[in-house]
N, C-alpha and C positions, 0 to 999 in steps of 0.2 A: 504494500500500500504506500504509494507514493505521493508524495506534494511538491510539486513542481511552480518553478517562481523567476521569471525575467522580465527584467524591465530595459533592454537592450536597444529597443526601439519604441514599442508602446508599454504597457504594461500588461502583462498574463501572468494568471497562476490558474492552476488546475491540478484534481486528483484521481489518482488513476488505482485502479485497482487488477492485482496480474491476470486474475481471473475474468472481470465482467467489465475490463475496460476505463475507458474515463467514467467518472463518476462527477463531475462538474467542474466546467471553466467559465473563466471569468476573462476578460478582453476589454481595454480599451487604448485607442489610439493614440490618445492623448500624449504626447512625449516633454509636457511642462509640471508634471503636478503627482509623478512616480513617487516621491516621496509622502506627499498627501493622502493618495488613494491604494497605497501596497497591502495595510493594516487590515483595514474595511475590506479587501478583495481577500487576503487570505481566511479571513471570521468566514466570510458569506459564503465563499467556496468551501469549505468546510462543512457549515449548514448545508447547503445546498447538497451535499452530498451525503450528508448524516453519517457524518465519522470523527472519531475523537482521536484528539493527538497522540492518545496511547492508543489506535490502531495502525499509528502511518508506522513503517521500518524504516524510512529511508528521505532527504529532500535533495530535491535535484534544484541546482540554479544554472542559469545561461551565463555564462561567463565569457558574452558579447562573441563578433566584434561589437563595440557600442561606442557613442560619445564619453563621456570620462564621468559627471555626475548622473547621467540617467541610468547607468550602466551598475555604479556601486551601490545605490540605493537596492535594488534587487538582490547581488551579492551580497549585501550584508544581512539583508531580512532572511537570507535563505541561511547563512551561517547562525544567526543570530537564534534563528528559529529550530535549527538541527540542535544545536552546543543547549538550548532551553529544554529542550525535547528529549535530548538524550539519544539523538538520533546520527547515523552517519551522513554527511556530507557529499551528495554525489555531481560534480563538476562537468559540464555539459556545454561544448561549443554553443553559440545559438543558433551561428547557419546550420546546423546539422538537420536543427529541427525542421529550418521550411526547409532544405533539400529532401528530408525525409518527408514531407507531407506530399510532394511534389511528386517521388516517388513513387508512394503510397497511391496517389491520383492516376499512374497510371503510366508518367513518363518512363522515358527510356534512355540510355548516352548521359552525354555531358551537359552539366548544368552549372551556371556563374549562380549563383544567388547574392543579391545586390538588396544595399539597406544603409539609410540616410545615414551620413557619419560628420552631419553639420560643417559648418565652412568652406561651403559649396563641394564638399567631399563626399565620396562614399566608401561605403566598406564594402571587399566582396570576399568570395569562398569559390573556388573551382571544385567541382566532381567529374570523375568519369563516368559514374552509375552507382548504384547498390551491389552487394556484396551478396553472399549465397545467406547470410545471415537477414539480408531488409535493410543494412546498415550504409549510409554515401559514404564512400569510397574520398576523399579529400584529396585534390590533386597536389596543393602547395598550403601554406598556412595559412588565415586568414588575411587582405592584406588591404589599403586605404590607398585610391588613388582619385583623382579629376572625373567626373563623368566624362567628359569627352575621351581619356585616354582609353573606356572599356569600347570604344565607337570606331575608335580604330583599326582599317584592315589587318595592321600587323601587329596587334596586338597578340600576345601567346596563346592567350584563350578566347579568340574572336570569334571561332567554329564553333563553341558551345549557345544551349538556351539559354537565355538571360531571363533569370525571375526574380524581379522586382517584388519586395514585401515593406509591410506598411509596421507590419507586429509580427511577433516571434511567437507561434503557438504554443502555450507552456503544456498543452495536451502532447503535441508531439515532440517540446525537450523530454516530458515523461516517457512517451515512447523510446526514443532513444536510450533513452537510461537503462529503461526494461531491458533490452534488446542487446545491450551491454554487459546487464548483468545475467542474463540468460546464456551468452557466447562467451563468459568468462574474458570477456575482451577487457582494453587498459582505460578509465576516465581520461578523461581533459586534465591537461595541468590545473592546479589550485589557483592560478592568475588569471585575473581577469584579461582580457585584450582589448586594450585600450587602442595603440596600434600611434599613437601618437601620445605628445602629453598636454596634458591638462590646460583648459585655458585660463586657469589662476596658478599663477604661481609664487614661490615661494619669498619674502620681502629680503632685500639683503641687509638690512639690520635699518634700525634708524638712523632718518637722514639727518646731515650735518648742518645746525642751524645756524646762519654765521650774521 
């Protein structure tokens, strides 16, 4: 029994269950107010599913690519909420999940999956398909470049589908996890992928009043 939690791009959590599936998610677009709305999503998702925190085993977070604050607001409710819980921490690309839903829909080959990364940037994820497990296959690591550079004829990955997402389904970061821990396969690094840094940064001490 899992709970799954990214705020990568919009906000999702959802809970799934190995047996009968997702059991309720929760979605919104919204990518200003992740930190407002993460709390009240994880409560109602829960209700909504009628399961108590002593039945989840497991929480899964998207651990982007994403912008720098919409990104660790999620990572931390999903840590914060495992280490309260008493529960294991299971770490989860987020392109995995819309490659994996994309998938799941039916595609076939290689797929960019492409997701706002502010400052007129994007983040993307190459696949060459799913694996004999259901799992995308990742061609290179996630990586941050111009829209126009993915527009490119000779771009590396210009022959693949390009799938634009708006939100990261925390129904199908759960999937993933499942499908991980069923194949004995290895998590995501514990780091988030920020993929650039931060746009506040750090003061170099107090300035000199003269």
């Amino acid at each position: 029994m899992l709970l799954a939690i990214d705020t990568s791009a919009g906000t999702s959590v959802a809970v799934l269950d190995g047996v009968r599936g997702v059991l309720a998610d929760i979605d919104t677009a919204d990518t200003m107010r992740h930190a407002e709305v993460i709390g009240t999503l994880i409560a109602e998702c829960l209700d909504r599913a009628n399961v108590r925190v002593a039945d989840l085993t497991g929480v899964v977070g998207g651990m982007g690519p994403g912008p720098f604050t919409g990104l660790r607001v999620g990572i931390a409710a999903a840590r914060v909420f495992a280490l309260g819980a008493g529960l294991p921490f299971l770490p989860v690309i987020s392109h995995d999940a819309i490659a994996l839903s994309r998938f799941r829909a039916g595609h076939t080959g290689g797929l960019v999956v492409v997701t706002d990364a502010r400052r007129r940037e994007v983040n993307w994820s190459a696949y060459s398909g799913a694996d004999a497990a259901g799992l995308p296959v990742r061609l290179a690591a996630p990586g941050v470049a111009k829209p126009a550079v993915l527009l490119e004829p000779d771009w590396v990955y210009a022959g693949l589908v390009r799938a634009d997402a708006v939100t990261v389904p925390a129904a199908d970061l759960g999937r993933v996890a499942e499908l991980l821990l069923a194949n004995d396969r290895v998590f995501a690094t514990d780091a988030a992928f920020y993929l650039r840094s931060p746009d506040v940064t750090l003061s170099n001490g107090p300035k000199r009043v003269s």
